[in-house]
C-alpha positions, -999 to 999 in steps of 0.1 A, spaced: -590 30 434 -557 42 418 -555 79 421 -537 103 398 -548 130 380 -554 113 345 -569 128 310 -578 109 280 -581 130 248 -595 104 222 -619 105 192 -649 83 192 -645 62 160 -605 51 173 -598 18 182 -571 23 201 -587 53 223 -612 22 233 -585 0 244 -572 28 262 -605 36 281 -610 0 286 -575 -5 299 -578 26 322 -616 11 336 -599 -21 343 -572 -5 363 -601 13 385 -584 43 375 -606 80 377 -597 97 348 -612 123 322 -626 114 292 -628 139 261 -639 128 226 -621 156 209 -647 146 179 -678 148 197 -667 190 205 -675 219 185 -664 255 178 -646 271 204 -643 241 231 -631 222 200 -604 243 193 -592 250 229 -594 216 236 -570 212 205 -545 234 213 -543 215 252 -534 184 230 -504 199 209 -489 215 237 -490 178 249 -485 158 216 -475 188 187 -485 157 162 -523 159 181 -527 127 176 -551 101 195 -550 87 220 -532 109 239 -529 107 277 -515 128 306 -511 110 339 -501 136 364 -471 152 343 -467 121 320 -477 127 284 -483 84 268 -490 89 228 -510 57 220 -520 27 231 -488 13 253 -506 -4 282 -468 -9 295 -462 23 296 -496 35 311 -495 15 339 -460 24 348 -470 60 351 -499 47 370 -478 32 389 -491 -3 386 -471 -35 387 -472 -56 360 -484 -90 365 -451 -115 350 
C-alpha cells in the first residue's frame, strides 16, 4: 500500500474522474474521494472553494498528492508524484 496523503475532487458523470479513481485503485493507493456533484449547500460550496485555491479554473479531476496539485487525467504525472515507477 502506497501511502501519501491523496484527494480526488471529481464529479460523478466525468470520464476522466473514473479513469482517475480507477488508476489510483490499481496503484493500491488510499486516497479521498469527493463527487463535488453529489454535495449540496454549504459543503458544496466549501468544498468548492478548496478546489480553486487548488485549480482557480475548478475544474475536474483535480488531485492533490501530498502538496502536488495534477489537473486531469495524466496517469504520468500521478504516479510520479506517487512516487511510482513506470513500467518501460
Amino acid at each position: 500500500m502506497v501511502t501519501n496523503e491523496t484527494t480526488l475532487y471529481a464529479l460523478s458523470t466525468c470520464s476522466h474522474c473514473k479513469s482517475t479513481k480507477k488508476l489510483l485503485t490499481e496503484c493500491n493507493v488510499e486516497y479521498n474521494y469527493i463527487e463535488v456533484d453529489d454535495l449540496e449547500g454549504e459543503e458544496r460550496k466549501a468544498i468548492l472553494t478548496d478546489i480553486r485555491e487548488l485549480n482557480p479554473r475548478c475544474s475536474f479531476p483535480t488531485i492533490k498528492i501530498n502538496k502536488t496539485v495534477i489537473v486531469g487525467y495524466k496517469e504520468d504525472e500521478i504516479k510520479k508524484a506517487l512516487g511510482i515507477q513506470n513500467e518501460s
